[in-house]
N, C-alpha and C positions, 0 to 999 in steps of 0.2 A: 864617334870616330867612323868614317865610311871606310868602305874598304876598295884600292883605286881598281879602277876598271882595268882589266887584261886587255884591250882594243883600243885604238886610233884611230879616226879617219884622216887618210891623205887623199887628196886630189891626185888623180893618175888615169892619162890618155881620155881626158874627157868626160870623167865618174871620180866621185869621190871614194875609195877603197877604205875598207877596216885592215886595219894591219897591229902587230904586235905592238903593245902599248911602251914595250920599256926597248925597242928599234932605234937605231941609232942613226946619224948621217954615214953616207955609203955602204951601209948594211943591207946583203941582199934577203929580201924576206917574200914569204907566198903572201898573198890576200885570203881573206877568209873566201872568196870568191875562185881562191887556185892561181890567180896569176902572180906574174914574176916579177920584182921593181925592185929597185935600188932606189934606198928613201933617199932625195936629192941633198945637194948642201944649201940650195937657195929655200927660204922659205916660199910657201905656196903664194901664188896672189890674191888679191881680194876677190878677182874675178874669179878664178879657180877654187875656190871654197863656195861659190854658188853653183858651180857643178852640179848635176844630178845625185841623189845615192848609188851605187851600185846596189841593185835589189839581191844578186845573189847574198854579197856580204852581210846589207841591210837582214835579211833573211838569218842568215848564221850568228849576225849578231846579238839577235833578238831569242834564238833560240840558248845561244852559252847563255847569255843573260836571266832567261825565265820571264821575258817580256812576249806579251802577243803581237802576233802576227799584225804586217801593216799590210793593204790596208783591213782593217778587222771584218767581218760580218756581220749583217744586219742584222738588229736582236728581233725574235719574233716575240717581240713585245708591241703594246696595241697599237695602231695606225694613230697617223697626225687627225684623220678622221673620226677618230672612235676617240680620241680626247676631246676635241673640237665640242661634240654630239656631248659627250659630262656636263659642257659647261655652258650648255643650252645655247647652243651655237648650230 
């Protein structure tokens, strides 16, 4: 059994926002990002779920989650060159 996620994202002003998972229609709520929206009554559109993330939320909600950082950092693990050179290349 999973346990449901505390976040949402909705489309809003251009970004896709994380917002409170159990948010209702006309309910006013912050974004994990700090802004202010009233979840609409219309559903979002196709096009507006292709939105960007909002990286603040993205951020916050990867942090309540225990998820890493996007985007990650490079590992200093060996170069595409130094495996190449292994495999007598």
């Amino acid at each position: 059994m999973t346990t449901p996620r505390p976040f949402r994202w909705l489309p809003h002003e251009g970004q896709r926002h994380a917002v409170c998972a159990n948010s209702t229609v006309r309910d006013e709520v912050t974004t994990l990002c700090g802004g202010e929206l009233v979840i609409p009554v219309t559903r979002p559109t196709k096009a507006e779920w292709c939105w960007p993330t909002c990286l603040s939320c993205d951020a916050a909600w990867r942090a309540a989650e225990g998820i890493m950082p996007f985007p990650r950092k490079a590992s200093a693990g060996p170069s595409r060159g130094a495996r190449a050179d292994r495999r007598g290349r």
